[in-house]
C-alpha positions in Angstrom: 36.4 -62.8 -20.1 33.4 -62.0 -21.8 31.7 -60.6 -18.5 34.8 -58.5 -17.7 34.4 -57.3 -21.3 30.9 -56.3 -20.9 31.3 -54.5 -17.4 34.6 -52.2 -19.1 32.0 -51.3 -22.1 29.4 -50.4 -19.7 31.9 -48.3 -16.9 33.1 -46.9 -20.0 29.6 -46.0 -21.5 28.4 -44.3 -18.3 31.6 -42.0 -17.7 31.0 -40.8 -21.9 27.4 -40.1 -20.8 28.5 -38.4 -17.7 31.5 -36.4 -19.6 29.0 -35.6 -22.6 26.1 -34.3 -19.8 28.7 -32.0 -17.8 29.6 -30.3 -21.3 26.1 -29.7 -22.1 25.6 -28.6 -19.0 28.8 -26.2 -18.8 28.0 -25.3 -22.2 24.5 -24.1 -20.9 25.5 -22.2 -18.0 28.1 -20.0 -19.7 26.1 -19.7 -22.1 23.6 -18.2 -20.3 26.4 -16.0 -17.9 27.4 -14.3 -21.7 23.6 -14.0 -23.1 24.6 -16.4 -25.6 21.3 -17.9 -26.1 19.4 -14.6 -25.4 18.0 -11.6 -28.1 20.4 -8.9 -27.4 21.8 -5.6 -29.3 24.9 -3.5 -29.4 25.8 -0.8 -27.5 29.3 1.1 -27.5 31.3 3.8 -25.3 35.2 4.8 -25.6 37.3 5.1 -22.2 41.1 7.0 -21.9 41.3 4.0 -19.4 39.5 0.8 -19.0 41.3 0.1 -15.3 41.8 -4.0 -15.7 37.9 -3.9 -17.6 38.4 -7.2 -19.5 36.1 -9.2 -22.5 33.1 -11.3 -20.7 33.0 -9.0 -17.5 29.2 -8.3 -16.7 27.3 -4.6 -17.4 24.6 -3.2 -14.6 21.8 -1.1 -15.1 19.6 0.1 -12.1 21.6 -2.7 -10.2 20.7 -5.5 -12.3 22.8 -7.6 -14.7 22.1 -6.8 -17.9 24.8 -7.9 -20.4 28.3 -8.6 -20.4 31.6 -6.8 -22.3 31.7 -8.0 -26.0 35.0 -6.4 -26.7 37.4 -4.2 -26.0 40.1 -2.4 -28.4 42.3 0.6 -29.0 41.7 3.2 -31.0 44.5 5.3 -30.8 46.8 6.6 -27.8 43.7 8.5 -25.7 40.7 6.0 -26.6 39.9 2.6 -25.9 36.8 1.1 -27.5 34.5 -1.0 -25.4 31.6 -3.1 -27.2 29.0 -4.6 -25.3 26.2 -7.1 -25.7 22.9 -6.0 -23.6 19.5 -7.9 -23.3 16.6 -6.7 -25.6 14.6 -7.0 -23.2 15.8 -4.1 -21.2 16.6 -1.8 -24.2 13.6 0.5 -23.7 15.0 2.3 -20.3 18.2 2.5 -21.9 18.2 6.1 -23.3 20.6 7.9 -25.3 21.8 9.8 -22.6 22.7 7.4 -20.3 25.9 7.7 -19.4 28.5 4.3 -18.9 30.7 4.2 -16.2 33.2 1.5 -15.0 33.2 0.0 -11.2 33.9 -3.2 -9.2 32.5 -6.1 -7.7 33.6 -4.6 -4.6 36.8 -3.5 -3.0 38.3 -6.3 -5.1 36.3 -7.6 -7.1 35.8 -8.4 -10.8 35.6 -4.9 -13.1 32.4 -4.2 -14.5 30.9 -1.7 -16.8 27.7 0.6 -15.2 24.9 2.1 -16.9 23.2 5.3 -15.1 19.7 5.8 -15.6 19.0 8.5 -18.2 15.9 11.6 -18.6 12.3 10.0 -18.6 12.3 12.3 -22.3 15.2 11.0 -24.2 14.6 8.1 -26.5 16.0 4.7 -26.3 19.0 3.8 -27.8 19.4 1.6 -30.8 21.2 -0.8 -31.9 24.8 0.5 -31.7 24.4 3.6 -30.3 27.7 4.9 -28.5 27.2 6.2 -25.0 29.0 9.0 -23.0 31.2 7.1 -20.5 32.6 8.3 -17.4 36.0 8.5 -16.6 36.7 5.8 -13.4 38.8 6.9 -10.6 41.9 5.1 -10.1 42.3 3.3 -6.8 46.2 4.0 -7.1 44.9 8.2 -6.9 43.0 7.3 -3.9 45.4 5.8 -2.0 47.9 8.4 -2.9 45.2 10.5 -2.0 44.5 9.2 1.3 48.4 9.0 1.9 48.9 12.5 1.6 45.8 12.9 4.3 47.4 10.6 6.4 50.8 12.7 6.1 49.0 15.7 7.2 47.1 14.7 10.1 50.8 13.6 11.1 52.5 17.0 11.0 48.9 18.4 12.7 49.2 15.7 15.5 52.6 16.4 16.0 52.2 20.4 15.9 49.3 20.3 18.5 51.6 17.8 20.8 54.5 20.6 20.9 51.9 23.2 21.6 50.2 21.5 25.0 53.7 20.6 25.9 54.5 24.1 25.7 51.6 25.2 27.3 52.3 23.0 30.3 55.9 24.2 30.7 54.1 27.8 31.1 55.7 29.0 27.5 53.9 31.3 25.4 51.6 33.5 26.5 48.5 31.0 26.8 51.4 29.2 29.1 52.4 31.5 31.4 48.7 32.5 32.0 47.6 28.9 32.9 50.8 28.2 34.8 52.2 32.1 36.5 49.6 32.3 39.1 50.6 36.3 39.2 48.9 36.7 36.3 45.9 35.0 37.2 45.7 37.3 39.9 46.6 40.4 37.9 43.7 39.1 35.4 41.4 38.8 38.5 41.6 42.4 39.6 41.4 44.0 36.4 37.7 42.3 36.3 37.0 43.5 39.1 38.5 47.0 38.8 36.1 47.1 35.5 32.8 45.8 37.7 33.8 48.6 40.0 34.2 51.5 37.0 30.7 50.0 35.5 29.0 50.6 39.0 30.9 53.8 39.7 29.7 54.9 35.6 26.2 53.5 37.0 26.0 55.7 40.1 27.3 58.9 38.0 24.8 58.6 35.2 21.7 58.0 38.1 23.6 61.4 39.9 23.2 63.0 36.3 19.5 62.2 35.7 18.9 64.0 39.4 21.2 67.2 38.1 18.7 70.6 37.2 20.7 70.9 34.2 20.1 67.8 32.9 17.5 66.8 34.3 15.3 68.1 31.6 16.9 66.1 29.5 16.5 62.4 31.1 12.4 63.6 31.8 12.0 63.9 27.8 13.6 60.8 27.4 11.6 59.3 29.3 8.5 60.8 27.9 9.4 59.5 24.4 10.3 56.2 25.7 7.2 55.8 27.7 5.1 57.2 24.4 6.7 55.1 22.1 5.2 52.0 24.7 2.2 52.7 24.6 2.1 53.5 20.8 3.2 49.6 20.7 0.8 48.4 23.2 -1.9 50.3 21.3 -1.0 48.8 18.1 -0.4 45.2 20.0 -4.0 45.4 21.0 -5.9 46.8 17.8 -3.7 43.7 15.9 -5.1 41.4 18.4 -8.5 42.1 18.1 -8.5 42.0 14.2 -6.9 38.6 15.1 -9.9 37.6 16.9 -12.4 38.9 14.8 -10.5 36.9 12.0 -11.2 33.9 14.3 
């Protein structure tokens, strides 16, 4: 009996040590998570609409945890109060004009609070400063958002479908030129009824330039064209060789 007695006592001892150390240790690592046992100061910033923020979620600067979310209460109908609890040790690149805005873990993930970088000028905040905050985007907007895109592309898909259908029943103008093989060929000799006008408006003006009347004319033309050249080629080569002495 007595050895049954002592082995109870000791099971008994070891799960109280066991229970005891899992506490401390719980204790510790919360502790730590909530900055508990670190120096910290307040900050403060007011929201229309936290978005599921709740007390104990964590606050980023530059990417890195830096505090967690103290409280959070109403002020009146348009304002929610969010206090935080940020790590001294980060408090000089915290500036006054930082700006707080509120984001996720991820796509969904745990809210959390985010604290932009402010000017290299402004000085740090103190101890219960209040911060401009940044209103978040609701993900219910953007999916309403993207709906409505989605809607659209619809009636756009659907449009261009009735189009090519029409297109290749030879409706529509675009139609009956792709599928009337007439018009093709009408469209085919007006191109080349134009080449042939061009060449015939080619021939007449060459006709012209041999014409006593006119031919006057074309020669001065062609002075002034062939003195204007070789103004540019003189110019050309007087810039080239300041160029070169340059060099």
């Amino acid at each position: 009996m007595d050895t049954q007695s002592n082995k109870f006592k000791v099971r008994l001892g070891l799960f109280i040590i066991a229970g005891m150390t899992l506490f401390v240790l719980g204790i510790f690592i919360i502790g730590k998570q909530k900055n508990l046992f670190n120096p910290v100061f307040r900050l403060t910033s007011t929201f229309y609409n936290v978005s599921g923020l709740q007390v104990g979620n964590n606050i980023r600067f530059s990417g890195i945890n830096v505090g967690t979310v103290d409280n959070i209460r109403i002020i009146n109908d348009s304002t929610v109060k969010v206090d935080m609890l940020i790590k001294k040790e980060v408090r000089q690149f915290i500036k006054t004009d930082c700006e707080v805005a509120i984001g996720s873990e991820g796509l969904i993930g745990d809210r959390l609070l985010m604290i932009t970088q402010g000017s290299t000028g402004a000085a740090s905040a103190k101890d219960g400063q209040q911060l401009e905050s940044a209103e978040p985007v609701e993900l219910d907007a953007i999916m309403a958002s993207l709906q409505i895109t989605a809607g659209n592309a619809e009636i756009i898909s659907q449009q261009l479908a009735e189009i090519m259908v029409n297109i290749n029943g030879g409706k529509g103008t675009l139609g009956r030129l792709i599928q009337d093989s007439t018009i093709a060929e009408n469209l085919s000799q007006t191109m080349v009824n134009i080449k042939r006008s061009s060449k015939g408006l080619d021939e007449n003006m060459e006709a012209a330039k041999h014409n006593f009347l006119l031919k006057g004319y074309f020669n001065k033309k062609a002075a002034a064209a062939a003195k204007l050249k070789k103004e540019t080629d003189k110019k050309n080569a007087a810039d080239q060789k300041l160029l070169d002495k340059k060099k």
